[in-house]
Every structure is written in C-alpha cells, then in structure tokens.
Residue, then its C-alpha position, 0 to 999 in steps of 0.5 A: x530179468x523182465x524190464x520194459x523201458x518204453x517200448x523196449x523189453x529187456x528179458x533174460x531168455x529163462x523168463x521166455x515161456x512158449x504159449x502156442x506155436x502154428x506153423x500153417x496158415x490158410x491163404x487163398x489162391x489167386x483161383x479161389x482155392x484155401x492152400x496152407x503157407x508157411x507162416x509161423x506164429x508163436x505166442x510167449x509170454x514173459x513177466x505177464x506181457x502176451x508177445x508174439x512173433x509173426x511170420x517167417x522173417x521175424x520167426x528167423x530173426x528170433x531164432x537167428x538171434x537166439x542162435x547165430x548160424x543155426x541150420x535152417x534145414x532141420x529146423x524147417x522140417x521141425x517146424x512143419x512136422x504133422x507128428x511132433x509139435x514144434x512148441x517144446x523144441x522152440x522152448x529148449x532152443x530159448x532155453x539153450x540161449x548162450x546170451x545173458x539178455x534178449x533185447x526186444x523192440x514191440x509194436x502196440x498192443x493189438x489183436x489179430x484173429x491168426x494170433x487167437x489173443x491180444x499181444x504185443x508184436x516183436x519187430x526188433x529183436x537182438x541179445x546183449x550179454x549185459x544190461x543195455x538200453x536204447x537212447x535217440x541220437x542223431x544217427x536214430x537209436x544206440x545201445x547204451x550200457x546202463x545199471x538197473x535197481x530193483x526194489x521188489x518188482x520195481x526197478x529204475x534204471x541208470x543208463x551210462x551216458x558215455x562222456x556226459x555221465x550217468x542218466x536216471x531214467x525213471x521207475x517202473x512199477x510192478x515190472x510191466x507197468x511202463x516206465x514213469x517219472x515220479x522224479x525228474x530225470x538228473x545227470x550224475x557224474x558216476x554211479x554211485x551218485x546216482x544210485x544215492x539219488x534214488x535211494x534219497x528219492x525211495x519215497x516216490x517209489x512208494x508215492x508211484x506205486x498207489x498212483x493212476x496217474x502213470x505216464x509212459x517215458x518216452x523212450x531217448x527223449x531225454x531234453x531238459x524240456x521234454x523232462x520238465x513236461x513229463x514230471x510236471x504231468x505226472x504230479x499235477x495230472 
C-alpha cells in the first residue's frame, strides 16, 4: 500500500525501497578546517515519490519507529562502517518491520545539494497496524481509523469519524497524484453506505482521472464551507 492523503503518505514497509544511504558530511570547523559529522541521510523511494530522512534525530526516529528499542550501538557502527555499506542492512531493517503501515508526515518538496536530488522530507513518522488517517481537532491532529477503496491505482478514502459517522474524504489519482475532490465530501452513518456513495459516483473517478484541474484536500479541513469551496474549484476552475 502507497497512499498519500494531503501531506501524509501511508505505505506498507514492502513498498519502502533504499536509493542511497551517507553517513558523513563535511562541516567546517570554527578554525576553518573540513571535519566529517555524523549526519546520515538516506534517500527512498516509495510509489514513485522521492523521500528523504535527514540528520541523525530523524534517522533515530525512523529506526526507532521501524524498531522500538533497537540497540544503537550496533547500529552506530554500522552506519559509520568504511567497509560495508550500510544501504542493505537499512533495506533489511524495513524489511524486517513487524508493522502493517508506516505513517509518515513530509515536508514540500525541495532540493538540498547533501541530498543530491529533489525529495520530500520526513518530519513525523509513526507505524499503525491498520489504515489510519489524521483529521484536525481541537487539540491539532488525531489519528483516525479509515477504510480505503481502490480502483487500479486509484483509491478514495472513508475515514470512521468516531460518534458522528463515516466521512468520504476524496480520490487520488494514479496513487501519488494528491488527493482531489471530484465530489463533494458527505457523512454516512455506516460503511456500507459510503462505500455505495462511491461506487454510484464511479463516473468521476473517470471524469478526474483526464482532468488538470487537480486540486490538493486539505488535510482535516473538513467544514461544510471549506468542502463547498474545494468542489466548486474543482468543477469550475
């Protein structure tokens, strides 16, 4: 599984490919002088999307996440090992992931000479077990349970809304286009319902999948105002 829902991108470890691990980076000393640091940065590539994990806190959280309670020892010297190159073992650590999903937050895409190519950047990174999705509240995000139909490469998404029922968020196109809204979003009381909404909507998969008037959803935004404005844009744009 490869979703992306806004800036969030939901994919099952098996999708996680290893492009280029470095471990070392030349810094300048407050004398002037080129010293190397450990500051890792590796490079993956999952549905067609370029990501990156910069710097040695992010590179922990990822692993961390991959791995609660790995031993940083080892892996340290791994990492800064001249002899054996650390890209296959960071590969059989995701590979070896006992998580379902990987949840992942990414920054906008930009490039940095260190990264040697244009990525999106992982600032938030978490594995779930089911499909979850982040809606805004009050308190900033929560992580909702939500269902995902797939067409092809081409998915919507029914988030459960807790008490208030089961929320139509949007499709995506080809699987990392963004998310669009060729139909309003609606509340259902249960599934099945929703899932109906959709399959009686299929035309717009069709409609959306020749359009360039894609729009991204705004991730939790989800007032009837907010809704109104993004599907109106979306047909009449």
């Amino acid at each position: 599984m490869c979703v992306l829902v806004g800036d969030w991108l939901l994919v099952s470890p098996d999708r996680l490919r290893v492009v280029d691990f470095r471990a070392w980076t030349l810094r300048m000393t407050a004398e002037g002088r080129r010293r190397q640091r450990l500051e890792p940065v590796v490079i993956l590539e999952a549905g067609g999307m370029t990501l990156v994990v910069d710097g040695y806190h992010w590179m922990w959280d990822f692993l961390d996440a991959l791995h609660p309670g790995l031993p940083r020892l080892g892996v340290l010297e791994d990492m800064k090992s001249h002899r054996e190159p650390f890209r296959p073992i960071l590969q059989e650590l995701i590979e070896e992931c006992e998580s379902s999903l990987i949840l992942v937050k990414i920054a906008e895409k930009r490039t940095e000479n260190r990264w040697g190519c244009e990525a999106y950047e992982m600032v938030y990174i978490e594995t779930c077990e089911e499909p979850m999705v982040p809606l805004r509240n009050k308190d900033g995000f929560a992580l909702n349970p939500c269902e995902i139909m797939r067409k092809g490469d081409d998915y919507a998404i029914i988030a459960d809304m807790d008490d208030l029922g089961f929320l139509v968020m949007g499709v995506c196109m080809r699987g990392a286009s963004g998310v669009i809204r060729p139909f309003p979003a609606r509340l259902f009381p249960n599934s099945d319902e929703a899932a109906e909404y959709l399959m009686n909507n299929r035309r717009a998969f069709e409609d959306a999948r020749g359009s360039s008037r894609i729009y991204p959803l705004s991730v939790g935004m989800y007032s009837s105002e907010t809704d109104k404005i993004e599907h109106q844009r979306f047909l009449h744009n």
